[in-house]
SEDREN-420263 format. One record per residue: residue in one letter; y, x, z of N, C-alpha, C in turn. Coordinates in Angstrom, 2 decimals. Layout:
REM residues N
aa A&n.v Y&n.u X&n.w Z&ca.v Y&ca.u X&ca.w Z&c.v Y&c.u X&c.w Z $
...
END
This chain:
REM residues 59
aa X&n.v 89.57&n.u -43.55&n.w 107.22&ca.v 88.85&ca.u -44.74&ca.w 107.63&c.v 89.53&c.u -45.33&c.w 108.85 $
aa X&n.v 89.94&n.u -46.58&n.w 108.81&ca.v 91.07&ca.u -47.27&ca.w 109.80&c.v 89.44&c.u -47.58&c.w 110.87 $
aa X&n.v 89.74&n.u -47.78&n.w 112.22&ca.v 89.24&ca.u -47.80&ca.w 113.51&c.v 89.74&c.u -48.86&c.w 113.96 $
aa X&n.v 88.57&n.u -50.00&n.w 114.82&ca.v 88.50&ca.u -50.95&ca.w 114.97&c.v 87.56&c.u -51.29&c.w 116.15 $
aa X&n.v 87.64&n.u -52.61&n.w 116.70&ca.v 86.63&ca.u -52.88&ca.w 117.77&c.v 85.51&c.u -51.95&c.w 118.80 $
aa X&n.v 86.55&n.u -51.03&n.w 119.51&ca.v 85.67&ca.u -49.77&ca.w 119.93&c.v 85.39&c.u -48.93&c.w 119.57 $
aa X&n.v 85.21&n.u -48.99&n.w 117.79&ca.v 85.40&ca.u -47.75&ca.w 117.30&c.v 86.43&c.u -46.72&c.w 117.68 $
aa X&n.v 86.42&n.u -45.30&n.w 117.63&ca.v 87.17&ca.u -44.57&ca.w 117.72&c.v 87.00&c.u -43.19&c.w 117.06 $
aa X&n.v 87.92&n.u -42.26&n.w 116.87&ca.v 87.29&ca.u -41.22&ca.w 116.82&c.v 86.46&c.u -40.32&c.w 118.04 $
aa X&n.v 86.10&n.u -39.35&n.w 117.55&ca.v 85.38&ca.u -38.84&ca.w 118.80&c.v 85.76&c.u -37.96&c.w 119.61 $
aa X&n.v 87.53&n.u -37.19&n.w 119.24&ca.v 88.31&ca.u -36.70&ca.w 119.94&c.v 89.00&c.u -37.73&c.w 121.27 $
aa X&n.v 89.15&n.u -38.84&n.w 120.63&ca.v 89.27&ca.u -39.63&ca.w 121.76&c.v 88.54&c.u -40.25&c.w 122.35 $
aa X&n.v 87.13&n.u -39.91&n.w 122.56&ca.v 86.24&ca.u -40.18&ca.w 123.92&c.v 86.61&c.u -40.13&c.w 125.17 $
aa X&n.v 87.47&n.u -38.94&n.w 125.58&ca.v 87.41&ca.u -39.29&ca.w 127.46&c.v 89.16&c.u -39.15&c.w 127.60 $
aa X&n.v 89.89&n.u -39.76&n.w 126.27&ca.v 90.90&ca.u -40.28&ca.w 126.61&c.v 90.95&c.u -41.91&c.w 127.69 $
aa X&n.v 91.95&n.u -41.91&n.w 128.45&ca.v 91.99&ca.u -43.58&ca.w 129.48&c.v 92.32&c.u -44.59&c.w 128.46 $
aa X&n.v 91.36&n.u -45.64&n.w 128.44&ca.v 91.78&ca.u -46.21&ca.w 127.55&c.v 92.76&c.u -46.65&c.w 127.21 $
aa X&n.v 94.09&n.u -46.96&n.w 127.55&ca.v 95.14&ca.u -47.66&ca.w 127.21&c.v 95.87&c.u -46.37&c.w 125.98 $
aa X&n.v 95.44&n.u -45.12&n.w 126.57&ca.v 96.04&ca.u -44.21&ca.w 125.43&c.v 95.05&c.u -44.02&c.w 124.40 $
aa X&n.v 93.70&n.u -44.54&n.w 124.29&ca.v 92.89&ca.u -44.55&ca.w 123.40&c.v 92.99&c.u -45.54&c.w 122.25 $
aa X&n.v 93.41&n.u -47.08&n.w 123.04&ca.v 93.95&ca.u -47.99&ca.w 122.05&c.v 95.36&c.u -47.70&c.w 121.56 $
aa X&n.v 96.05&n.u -47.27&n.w 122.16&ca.v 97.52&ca.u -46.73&ca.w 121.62&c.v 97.32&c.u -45.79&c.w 120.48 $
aa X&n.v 96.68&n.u -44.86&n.w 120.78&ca.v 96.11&ca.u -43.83&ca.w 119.57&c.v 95.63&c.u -44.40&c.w 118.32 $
aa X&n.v 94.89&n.u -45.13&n.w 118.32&ca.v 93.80&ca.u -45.79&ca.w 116.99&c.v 94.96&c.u -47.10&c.w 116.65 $
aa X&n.v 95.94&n.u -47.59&n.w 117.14&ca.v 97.08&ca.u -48.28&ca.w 116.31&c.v 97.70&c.u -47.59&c.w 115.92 $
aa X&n.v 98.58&n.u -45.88&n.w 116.56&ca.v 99.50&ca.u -45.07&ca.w 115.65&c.v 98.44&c.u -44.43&c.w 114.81 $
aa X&n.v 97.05&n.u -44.11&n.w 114.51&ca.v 96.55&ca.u -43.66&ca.w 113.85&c.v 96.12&c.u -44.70&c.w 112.40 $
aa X&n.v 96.13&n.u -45.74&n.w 112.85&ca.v 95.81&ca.u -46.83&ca.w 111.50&c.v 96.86&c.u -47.06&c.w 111.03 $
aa X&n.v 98.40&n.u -47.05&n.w 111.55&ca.v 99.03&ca.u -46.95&ca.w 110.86&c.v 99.76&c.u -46.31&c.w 109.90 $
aa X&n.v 99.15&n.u -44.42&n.w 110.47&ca.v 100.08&ca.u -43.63&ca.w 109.30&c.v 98.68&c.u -43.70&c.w 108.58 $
aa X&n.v 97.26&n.u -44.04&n.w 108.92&ca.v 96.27&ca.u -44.19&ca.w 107.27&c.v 96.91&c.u -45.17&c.w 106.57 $
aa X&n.v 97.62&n.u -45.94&n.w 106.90&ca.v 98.23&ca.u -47.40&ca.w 106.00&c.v 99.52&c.u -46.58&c.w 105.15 $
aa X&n.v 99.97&n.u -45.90&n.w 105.91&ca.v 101.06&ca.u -45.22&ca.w 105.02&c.v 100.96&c.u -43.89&c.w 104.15 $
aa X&n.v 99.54&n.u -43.70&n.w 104.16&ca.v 99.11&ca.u -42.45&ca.w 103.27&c.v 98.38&c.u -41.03&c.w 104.13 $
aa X&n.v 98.74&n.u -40.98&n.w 105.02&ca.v 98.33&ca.u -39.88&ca.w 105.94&c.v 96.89&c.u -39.18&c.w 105.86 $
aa X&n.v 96.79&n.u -38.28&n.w 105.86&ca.v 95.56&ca.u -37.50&ca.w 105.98&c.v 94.44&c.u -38.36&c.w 107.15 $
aa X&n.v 93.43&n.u -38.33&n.w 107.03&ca.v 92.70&ca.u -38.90&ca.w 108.48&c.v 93.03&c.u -37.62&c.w 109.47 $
aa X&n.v 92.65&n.u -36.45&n.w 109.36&ca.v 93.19&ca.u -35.53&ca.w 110.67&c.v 94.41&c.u -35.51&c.w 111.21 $
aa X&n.v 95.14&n.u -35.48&n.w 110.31&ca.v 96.69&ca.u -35.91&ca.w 110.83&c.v 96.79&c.u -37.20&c.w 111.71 $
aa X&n.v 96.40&n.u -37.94&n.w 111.01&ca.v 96.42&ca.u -39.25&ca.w 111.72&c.v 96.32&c.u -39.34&c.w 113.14 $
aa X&n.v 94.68&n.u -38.37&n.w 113.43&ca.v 93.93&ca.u -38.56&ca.w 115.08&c.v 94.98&c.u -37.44&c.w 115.64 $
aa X&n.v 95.27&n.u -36.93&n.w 115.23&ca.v 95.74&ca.u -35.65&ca.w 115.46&c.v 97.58&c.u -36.60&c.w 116.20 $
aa X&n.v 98.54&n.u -36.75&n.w 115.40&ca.v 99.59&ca.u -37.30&ca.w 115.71&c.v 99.72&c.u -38.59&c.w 116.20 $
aa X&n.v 98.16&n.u -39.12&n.w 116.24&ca.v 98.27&ca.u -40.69&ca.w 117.09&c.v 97.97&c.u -40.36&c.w 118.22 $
aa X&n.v 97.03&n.u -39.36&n.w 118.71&ca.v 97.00&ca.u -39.10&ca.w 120.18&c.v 98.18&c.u -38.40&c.w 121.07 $
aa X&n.v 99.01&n.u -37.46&n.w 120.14&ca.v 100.26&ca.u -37.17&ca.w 120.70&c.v 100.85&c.u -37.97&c.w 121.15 $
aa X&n.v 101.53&n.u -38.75&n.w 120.12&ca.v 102.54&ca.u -39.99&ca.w 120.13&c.v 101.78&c.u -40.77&c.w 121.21 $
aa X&n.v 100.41&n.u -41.45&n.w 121.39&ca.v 100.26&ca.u -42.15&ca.w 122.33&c.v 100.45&c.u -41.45&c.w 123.87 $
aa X&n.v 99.97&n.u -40.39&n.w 124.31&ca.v 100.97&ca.u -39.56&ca.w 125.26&c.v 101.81&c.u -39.82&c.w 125.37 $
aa X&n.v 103.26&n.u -39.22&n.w 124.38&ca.v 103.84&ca.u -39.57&ca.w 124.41&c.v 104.43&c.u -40.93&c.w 125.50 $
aa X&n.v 104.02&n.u -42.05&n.w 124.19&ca.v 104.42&ca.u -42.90&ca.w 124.62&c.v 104.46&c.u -43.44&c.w 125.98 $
aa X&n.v 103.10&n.u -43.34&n.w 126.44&ca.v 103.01&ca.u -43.39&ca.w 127.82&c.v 104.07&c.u -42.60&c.w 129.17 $
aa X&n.v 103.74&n.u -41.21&n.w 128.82&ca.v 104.43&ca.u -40.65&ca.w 129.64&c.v 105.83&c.u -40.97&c.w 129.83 $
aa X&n.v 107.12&n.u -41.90&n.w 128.62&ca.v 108.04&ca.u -42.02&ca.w 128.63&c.v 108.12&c.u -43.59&c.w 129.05 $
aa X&n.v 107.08&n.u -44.45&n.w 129.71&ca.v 107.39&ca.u -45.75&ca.w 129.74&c.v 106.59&c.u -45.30&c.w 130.88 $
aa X&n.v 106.13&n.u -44.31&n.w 131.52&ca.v 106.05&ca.u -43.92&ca.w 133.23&c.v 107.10&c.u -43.72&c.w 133.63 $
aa X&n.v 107.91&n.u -42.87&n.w 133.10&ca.v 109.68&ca.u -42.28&ca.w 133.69&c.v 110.47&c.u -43.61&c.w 133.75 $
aa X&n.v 110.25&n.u -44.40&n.w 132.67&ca.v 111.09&ca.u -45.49&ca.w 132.85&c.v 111.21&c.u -46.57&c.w 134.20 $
aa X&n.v 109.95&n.u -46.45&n.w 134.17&ca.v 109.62&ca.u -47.42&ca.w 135.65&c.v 110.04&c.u -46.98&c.w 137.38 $
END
């Protein structure tokens, strides 16, 4: 089930939001490409980490 307008899952509750919305776009997108929903919350909250932490180093 793709996540929208505040929706979220409920693993990402007391994520900050900017990695919460980062999460629920890499997560709607591997549901768009077939992905399990656990996988999804699961590797969209990484990757949004991720992402963050590597566009902190950058700066």
């Amino acid at each position: 089930m793709p996540w929208y307008n505040g929706d979220y899952p409920p693993s990402y509750k007391n994520q900050p939001k900017k990695i919460r919305e980062k999460a629920v776009e890499i997560a709607n997108a591997l549901l768009l490409d077939g992905a399990e929903e656990g996988v999804a919350i699961a590797t969209g909250l990484k990757n949004a980490r991720e992402f963050f932490k590597h566009k902190k180093s950058e700066q």
